[in-house]
The first five atom37 places (N, CA, C, CB, O) and aatype in JSON, in Angstrom:
{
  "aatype": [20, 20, 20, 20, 20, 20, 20, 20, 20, 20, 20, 20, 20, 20, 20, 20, 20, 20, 20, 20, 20, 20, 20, 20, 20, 20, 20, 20, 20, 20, 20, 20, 20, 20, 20, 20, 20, 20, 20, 20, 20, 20, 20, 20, 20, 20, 20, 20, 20, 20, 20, 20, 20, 20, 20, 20, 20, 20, 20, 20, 20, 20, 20, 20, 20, 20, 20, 20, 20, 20, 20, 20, 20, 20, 20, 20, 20, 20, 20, 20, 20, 20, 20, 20, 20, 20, 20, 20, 20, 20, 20, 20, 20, 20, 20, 20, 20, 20, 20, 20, 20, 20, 20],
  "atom_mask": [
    [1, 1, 1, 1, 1],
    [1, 1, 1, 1, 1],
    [1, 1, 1, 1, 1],
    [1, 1, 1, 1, 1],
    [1, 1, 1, 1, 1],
    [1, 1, 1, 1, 1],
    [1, 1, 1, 1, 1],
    [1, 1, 1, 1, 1],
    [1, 1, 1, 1, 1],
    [1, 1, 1, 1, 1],
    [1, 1, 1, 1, 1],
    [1, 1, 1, 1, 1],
    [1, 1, 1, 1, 1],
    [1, 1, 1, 1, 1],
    [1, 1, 1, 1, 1],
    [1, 1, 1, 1, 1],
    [1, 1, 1, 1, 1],
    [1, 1, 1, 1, 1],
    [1, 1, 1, 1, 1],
    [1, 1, 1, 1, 1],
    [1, 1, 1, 1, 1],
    [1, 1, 1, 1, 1],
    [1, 1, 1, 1, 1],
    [1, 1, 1, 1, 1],
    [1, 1, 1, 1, 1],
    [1, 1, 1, 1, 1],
    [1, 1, 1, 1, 1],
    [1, 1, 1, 1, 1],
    [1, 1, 1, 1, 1],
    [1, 1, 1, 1, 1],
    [1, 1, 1, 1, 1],
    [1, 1, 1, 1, 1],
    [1, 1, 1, 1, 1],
    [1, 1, 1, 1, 1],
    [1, 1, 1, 1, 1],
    [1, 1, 1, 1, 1],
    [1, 1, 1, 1, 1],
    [1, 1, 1, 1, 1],
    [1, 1, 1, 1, 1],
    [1, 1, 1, 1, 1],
    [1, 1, 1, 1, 1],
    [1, 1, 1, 1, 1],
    [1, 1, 1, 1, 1],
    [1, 1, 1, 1, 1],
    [1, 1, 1, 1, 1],
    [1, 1, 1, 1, 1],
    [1, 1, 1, 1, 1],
    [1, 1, 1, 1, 1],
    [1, 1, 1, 1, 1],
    [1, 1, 1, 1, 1],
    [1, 1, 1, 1, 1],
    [1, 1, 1, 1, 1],
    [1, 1, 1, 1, 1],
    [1, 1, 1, 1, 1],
    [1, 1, 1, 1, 1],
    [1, 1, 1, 1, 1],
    [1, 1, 1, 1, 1],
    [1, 1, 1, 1, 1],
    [1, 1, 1, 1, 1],
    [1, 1, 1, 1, 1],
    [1, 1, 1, 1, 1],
    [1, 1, 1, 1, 1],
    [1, 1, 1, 1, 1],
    [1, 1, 1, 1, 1],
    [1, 1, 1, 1, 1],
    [1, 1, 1, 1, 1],
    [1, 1, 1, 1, 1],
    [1, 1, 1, 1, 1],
    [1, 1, 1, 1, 1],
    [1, 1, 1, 1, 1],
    [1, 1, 1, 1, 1],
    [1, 1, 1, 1, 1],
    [1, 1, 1, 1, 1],
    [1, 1, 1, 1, 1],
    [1, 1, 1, 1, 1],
    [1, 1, 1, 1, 1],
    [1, 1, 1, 1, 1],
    [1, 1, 1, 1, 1],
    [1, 1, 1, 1, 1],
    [1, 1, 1, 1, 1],
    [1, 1, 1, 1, 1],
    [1, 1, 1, 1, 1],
    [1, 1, 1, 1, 1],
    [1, 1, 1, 1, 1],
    [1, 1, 1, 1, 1],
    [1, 1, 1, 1, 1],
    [1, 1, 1, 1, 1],
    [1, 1, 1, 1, 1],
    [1, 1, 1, 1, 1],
    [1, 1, 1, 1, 1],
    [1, 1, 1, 1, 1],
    [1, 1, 1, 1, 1],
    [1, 1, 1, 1, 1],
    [1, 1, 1, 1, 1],
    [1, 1, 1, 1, 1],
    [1, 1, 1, 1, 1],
    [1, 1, 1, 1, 1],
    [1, 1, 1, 1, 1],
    [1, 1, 1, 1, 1],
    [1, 1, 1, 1, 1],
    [1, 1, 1, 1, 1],
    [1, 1, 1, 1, 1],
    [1, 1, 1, 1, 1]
  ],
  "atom_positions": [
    [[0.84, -1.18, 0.0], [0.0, 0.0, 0.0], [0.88, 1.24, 0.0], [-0.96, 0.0, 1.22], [1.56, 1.54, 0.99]],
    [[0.87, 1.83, -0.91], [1.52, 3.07, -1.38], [0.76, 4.77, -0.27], [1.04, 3.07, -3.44], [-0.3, 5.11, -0.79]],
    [[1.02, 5.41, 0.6], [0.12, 6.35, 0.97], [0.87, 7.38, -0.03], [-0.01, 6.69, 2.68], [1.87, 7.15, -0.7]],
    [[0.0, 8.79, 0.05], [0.55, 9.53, -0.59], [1.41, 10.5, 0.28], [-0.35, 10.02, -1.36], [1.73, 10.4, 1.46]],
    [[1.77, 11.64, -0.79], [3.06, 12.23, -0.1], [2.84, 13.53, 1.03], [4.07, 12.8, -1.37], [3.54, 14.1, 1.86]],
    [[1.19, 13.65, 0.45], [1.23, 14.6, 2.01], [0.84, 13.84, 2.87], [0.29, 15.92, 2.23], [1.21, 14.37, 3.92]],
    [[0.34, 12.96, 3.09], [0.09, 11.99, 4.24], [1.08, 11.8, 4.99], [-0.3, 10.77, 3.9], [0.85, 11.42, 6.14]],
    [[2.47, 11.99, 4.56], [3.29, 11.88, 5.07], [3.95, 13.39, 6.24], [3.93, 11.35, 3.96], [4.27, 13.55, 7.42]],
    [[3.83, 14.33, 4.8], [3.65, 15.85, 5.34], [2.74, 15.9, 6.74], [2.82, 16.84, 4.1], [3.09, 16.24, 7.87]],
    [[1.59, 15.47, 6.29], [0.56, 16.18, 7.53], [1.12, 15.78, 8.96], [-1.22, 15.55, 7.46], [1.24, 16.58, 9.88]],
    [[1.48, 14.25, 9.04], [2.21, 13.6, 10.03], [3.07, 14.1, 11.1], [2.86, 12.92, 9.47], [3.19, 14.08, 12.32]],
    [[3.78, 14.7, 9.74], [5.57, 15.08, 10.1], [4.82, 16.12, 10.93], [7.03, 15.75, 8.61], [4.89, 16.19, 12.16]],
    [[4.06, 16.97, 10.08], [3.47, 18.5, 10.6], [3.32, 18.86, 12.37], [1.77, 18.62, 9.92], [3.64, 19.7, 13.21]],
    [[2.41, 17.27, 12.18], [1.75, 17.45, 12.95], [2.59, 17.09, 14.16], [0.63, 16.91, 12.69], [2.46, 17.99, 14.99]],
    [[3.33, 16.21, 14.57], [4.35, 15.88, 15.0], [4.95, 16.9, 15.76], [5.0, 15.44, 14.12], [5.03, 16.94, 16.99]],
    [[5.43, 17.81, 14.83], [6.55, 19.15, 14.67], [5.38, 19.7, 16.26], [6.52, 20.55, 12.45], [5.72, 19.73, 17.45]],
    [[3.99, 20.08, 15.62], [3.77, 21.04, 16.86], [3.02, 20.34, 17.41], [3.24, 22.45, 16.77], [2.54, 20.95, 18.36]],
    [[2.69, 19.46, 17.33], [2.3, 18.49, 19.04], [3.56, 18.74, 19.91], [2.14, 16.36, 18.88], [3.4, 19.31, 20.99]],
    [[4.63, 18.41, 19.55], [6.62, 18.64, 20.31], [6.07, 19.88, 20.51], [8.57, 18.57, 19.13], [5.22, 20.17, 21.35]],
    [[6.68, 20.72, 19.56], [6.85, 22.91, 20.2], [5.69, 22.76, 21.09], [6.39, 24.76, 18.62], [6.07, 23.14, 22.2]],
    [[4.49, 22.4, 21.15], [3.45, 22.66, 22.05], [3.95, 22.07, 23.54], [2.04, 21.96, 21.47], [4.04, 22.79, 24.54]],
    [[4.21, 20.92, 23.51], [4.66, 20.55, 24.38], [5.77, 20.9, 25.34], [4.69, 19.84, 24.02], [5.75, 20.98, 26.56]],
    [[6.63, 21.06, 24.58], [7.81, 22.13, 25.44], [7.62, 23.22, 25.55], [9.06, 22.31, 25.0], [8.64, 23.81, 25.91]],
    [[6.51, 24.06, 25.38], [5.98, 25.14, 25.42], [5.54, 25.37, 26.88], [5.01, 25.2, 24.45], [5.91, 26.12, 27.77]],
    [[4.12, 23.96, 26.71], [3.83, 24.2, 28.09], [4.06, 23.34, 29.28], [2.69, 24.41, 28.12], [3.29, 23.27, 30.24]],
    [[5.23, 22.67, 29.14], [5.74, 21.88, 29.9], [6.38, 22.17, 31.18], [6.4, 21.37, 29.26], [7.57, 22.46, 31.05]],
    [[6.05, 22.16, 32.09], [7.32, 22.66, 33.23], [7.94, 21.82, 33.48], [7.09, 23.17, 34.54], [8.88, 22.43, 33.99]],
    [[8.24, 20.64, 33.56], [8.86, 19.38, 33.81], [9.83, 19.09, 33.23], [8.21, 18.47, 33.66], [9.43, 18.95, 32.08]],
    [[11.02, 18.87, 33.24], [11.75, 18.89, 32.21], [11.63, 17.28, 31.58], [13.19, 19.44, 32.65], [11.43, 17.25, 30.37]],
    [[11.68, 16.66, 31.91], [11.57, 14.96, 31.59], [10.56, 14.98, 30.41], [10.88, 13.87, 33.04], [10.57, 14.05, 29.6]],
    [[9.34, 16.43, 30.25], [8.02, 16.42, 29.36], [8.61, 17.37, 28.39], [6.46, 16.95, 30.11], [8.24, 17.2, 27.23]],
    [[9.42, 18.29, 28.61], [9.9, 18.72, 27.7], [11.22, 18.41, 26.55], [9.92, 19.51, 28.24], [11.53, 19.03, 25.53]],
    [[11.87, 17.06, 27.25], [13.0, 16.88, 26.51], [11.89, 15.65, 25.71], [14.68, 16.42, 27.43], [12.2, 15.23, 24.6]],
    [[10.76, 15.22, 26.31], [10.03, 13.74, 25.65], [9.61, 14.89, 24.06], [8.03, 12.79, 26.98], [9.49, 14.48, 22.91]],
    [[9.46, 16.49, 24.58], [8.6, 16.9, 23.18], [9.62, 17.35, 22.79], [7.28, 17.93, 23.06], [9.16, 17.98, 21.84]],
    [[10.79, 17.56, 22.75], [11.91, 17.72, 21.43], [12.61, 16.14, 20.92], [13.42, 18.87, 22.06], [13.55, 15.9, 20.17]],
    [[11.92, 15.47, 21.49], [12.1, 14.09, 20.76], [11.11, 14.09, 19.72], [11.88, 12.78, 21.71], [11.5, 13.43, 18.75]],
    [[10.04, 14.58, 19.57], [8.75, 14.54, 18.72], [9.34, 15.2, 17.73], [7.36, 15.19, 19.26], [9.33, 14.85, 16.55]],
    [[9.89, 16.26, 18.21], [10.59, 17.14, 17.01], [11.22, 16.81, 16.27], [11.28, 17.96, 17.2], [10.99, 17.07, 15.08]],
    [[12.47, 15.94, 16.75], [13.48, 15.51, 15.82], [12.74, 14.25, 15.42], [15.04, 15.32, 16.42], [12.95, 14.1, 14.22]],
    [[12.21, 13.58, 15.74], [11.58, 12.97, 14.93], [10.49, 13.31, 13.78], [11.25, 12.35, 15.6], [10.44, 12.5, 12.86]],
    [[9.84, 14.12, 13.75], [9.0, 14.86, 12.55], [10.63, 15.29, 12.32], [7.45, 16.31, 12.9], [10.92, 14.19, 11.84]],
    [[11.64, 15.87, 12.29], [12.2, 16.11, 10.87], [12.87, 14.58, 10.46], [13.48, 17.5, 10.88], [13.2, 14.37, 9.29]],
    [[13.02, 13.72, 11.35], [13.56, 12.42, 10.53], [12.38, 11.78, 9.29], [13.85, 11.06, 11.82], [12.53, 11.21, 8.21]],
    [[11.32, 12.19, 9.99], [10.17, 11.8, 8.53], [10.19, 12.4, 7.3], [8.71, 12.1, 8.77], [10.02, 11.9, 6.19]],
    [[10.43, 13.55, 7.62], [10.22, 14.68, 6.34], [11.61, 14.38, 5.95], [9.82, 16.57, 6.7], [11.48, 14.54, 4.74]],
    [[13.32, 13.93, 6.16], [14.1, 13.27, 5.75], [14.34, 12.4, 4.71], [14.2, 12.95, 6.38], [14.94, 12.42, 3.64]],
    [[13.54, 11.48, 5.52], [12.91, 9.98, 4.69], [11.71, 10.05, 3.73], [12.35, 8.86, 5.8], [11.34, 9.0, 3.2]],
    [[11.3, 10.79, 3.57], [9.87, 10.93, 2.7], [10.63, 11.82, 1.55], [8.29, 11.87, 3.63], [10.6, 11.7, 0.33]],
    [[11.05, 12.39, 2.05], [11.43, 13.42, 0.51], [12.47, 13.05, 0.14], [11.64, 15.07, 0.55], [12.99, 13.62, -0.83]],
    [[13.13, 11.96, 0.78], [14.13, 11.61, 0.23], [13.64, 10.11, -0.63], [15.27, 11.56, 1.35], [14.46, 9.64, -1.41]],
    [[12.31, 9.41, -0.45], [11.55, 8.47, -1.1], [11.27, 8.79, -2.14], [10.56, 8.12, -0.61], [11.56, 8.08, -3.11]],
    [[10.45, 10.29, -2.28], [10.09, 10.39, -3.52], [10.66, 11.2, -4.66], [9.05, 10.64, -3.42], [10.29, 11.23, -5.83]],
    [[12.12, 12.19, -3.75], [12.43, 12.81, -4.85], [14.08, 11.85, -5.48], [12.56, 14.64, -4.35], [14.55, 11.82, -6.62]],
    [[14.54, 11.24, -4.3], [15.7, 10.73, -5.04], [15.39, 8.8, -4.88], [17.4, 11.45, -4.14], [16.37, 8.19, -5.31]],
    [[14.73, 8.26, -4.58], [14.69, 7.07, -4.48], [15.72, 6.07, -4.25], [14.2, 6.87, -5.28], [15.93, 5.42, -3.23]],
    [[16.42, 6.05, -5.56], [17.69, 5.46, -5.5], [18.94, 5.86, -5.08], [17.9, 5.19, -6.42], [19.99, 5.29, -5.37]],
    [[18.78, 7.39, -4.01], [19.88, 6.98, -3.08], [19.54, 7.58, -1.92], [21.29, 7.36, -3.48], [18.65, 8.43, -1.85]],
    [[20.13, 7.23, -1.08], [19.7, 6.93, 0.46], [20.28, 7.94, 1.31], [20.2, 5.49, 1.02], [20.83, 7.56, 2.34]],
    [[20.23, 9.38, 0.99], [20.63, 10.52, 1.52], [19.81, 10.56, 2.85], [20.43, 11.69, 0.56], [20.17, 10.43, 4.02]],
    [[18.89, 10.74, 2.42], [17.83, 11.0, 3.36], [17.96, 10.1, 4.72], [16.44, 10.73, 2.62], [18.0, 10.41, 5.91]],
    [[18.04, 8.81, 3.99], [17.74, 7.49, 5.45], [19.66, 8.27, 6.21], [17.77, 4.55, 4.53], [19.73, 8.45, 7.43]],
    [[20.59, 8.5, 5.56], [21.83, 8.74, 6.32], [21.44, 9.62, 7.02], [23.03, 9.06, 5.69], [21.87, 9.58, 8.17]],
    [[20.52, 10.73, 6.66], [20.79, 11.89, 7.59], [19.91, 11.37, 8.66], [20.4, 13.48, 7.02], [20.55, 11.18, 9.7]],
    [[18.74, 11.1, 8.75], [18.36, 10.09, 9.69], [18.51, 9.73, 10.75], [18.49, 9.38, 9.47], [17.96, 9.92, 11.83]],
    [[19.57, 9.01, 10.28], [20.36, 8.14, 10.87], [21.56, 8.76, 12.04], [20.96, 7.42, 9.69], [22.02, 8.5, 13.15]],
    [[21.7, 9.69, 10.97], [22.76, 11.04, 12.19], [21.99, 11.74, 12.77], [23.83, 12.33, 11.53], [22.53, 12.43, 13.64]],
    [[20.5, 11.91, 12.61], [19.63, 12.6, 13.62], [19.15, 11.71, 15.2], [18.23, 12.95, 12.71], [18.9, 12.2, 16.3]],
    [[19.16, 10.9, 14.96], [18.87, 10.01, 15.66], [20.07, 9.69, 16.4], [18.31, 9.06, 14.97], [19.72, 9.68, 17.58]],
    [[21.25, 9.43, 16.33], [22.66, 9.23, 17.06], [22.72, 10.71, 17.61], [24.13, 8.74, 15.96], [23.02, 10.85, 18.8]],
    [[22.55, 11.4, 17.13], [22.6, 13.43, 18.17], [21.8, 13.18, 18.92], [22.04, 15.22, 17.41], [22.02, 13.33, 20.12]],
    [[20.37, 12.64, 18.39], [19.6, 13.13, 19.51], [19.47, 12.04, 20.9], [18.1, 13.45, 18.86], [19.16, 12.44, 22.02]],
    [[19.88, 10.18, 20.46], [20.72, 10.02, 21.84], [21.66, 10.57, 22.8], [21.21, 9.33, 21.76], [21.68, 10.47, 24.03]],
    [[22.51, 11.23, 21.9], [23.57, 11.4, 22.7], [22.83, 12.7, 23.21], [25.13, 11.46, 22.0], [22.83, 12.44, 24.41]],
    [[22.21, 13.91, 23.1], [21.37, 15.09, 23.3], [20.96, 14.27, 24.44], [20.25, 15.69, 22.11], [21.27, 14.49, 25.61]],
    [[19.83, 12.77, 23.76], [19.05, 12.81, 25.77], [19.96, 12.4, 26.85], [17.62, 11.51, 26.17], [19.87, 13.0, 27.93]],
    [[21.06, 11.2, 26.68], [22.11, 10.95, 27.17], [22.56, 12.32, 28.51], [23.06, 10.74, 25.82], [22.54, 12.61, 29.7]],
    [[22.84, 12.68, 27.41], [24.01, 14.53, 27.89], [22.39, 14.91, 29.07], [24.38, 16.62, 25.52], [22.56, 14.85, 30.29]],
    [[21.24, 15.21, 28.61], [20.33, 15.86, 29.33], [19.56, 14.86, 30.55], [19.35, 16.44, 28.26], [19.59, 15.28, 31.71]],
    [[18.99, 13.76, 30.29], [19.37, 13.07, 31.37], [20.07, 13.14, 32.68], [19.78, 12.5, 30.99], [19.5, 13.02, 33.77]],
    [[21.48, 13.37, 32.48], [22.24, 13.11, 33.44], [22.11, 14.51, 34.39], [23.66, 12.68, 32.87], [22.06, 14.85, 35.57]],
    [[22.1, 14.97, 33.24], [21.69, 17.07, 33.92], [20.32, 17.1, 34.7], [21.24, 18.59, 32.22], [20.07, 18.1, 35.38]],
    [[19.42, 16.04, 34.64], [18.12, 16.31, 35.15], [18.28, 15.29, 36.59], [16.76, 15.87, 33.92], [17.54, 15.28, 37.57]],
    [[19.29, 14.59, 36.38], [19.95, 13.37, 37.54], [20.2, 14.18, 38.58], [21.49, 12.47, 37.14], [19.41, 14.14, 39.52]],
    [[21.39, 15.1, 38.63], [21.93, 15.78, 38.96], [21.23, 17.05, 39.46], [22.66, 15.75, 38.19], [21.56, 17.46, 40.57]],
    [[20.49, 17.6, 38.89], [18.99, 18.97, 39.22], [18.36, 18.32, 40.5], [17.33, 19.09, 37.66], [18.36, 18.91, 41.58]],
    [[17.64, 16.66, 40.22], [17.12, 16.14, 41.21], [17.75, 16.1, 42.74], [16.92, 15.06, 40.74], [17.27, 16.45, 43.82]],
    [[19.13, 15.46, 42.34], [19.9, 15.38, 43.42], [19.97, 16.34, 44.67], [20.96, 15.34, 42.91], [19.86, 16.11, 45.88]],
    [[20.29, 17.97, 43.66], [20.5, 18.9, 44.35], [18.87, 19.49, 44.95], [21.41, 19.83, 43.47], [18.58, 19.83, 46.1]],
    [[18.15, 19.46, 43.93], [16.97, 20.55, 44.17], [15.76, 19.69, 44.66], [16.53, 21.48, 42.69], [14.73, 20.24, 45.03]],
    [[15.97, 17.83, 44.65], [14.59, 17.11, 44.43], [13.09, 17.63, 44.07], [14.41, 16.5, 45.56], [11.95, 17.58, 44.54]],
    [[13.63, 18.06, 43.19], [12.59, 18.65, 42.44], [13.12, 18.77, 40.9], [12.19, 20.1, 43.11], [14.35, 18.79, 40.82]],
    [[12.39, 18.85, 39.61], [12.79, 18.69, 38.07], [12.16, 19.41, 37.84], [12.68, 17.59, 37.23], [12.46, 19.58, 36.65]],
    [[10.95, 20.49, 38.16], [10.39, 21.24, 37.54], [11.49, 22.59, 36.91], [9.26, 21.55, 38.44], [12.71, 22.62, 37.1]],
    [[10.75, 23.54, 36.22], [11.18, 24.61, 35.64], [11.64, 25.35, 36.42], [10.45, 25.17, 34.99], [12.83, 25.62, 36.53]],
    [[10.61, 25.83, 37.17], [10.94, 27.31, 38.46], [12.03, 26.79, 39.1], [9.6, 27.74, 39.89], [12.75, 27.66, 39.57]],
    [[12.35, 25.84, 39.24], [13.03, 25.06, 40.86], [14.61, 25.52, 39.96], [12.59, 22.53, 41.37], [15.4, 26.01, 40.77]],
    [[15.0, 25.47, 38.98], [16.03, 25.93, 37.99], [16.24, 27.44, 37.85], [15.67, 25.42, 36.66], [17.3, 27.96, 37.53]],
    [[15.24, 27.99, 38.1], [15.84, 29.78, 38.15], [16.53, 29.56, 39.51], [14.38, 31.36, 38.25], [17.64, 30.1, 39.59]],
    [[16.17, 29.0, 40.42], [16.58, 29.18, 41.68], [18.3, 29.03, 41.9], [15.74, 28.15, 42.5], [19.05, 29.45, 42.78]],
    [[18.54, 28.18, 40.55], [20.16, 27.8, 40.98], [20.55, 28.79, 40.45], [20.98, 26.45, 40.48], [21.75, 28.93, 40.69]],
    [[20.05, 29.78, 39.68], [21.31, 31.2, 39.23], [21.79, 31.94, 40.63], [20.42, 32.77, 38.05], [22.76, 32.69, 40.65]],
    [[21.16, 31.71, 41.57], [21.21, 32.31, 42.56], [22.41, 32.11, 43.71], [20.06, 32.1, 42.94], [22.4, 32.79, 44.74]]
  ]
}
């Protein structure tokens, strides 16, 4: 079953700001790094889709992908450990509880 190519678009689209919405109104950080995962994932679709239908026979698209996806482990990796560490000190992960450490 073949879908078509905005079906793919609307997806990605939609994707894109379900994420920005989410880290928008997220105070949590654990909810906001889950919606810049949404993100980079809507652009790994729009990657792979336009790279389906405009070059087919070569696999640009699936590489970049592929390097989006290895950043953005290593991105939650790196942020993770920063939210480990927030807890430790502040037991607390929310937003506000983070202005507090400029202090």
């Amino acid at each position: 079953m073949n879908l078509p190519f905005e079906f793919y678009l609307v997806l990605s689209t939609l994707l894109f700001f379900i994420g920005v919405y989410g880290f928008v109104a997220r105070k949590n950080l654990i909810g906001m790094l889950m919606s810049v995962e949404l993100i980079l994932n809507a652009v790994n679709i729009n990657f792979v889709v336009f790279n389906r239908f405009l070059h087919p026979e070569h696999l640009d698209g699936f590489v970049y992908s592929l390097f989006v996806i290895v950043v953005a482990a290593a991105e939650t990796a790196v942020a993770i450990s920063i939210i480990i560490n927030i807890y430790r000190n502040m037991k607390n992960i929310s937003v506000d509880s983070i202005k507090e450490l400029k202090n």
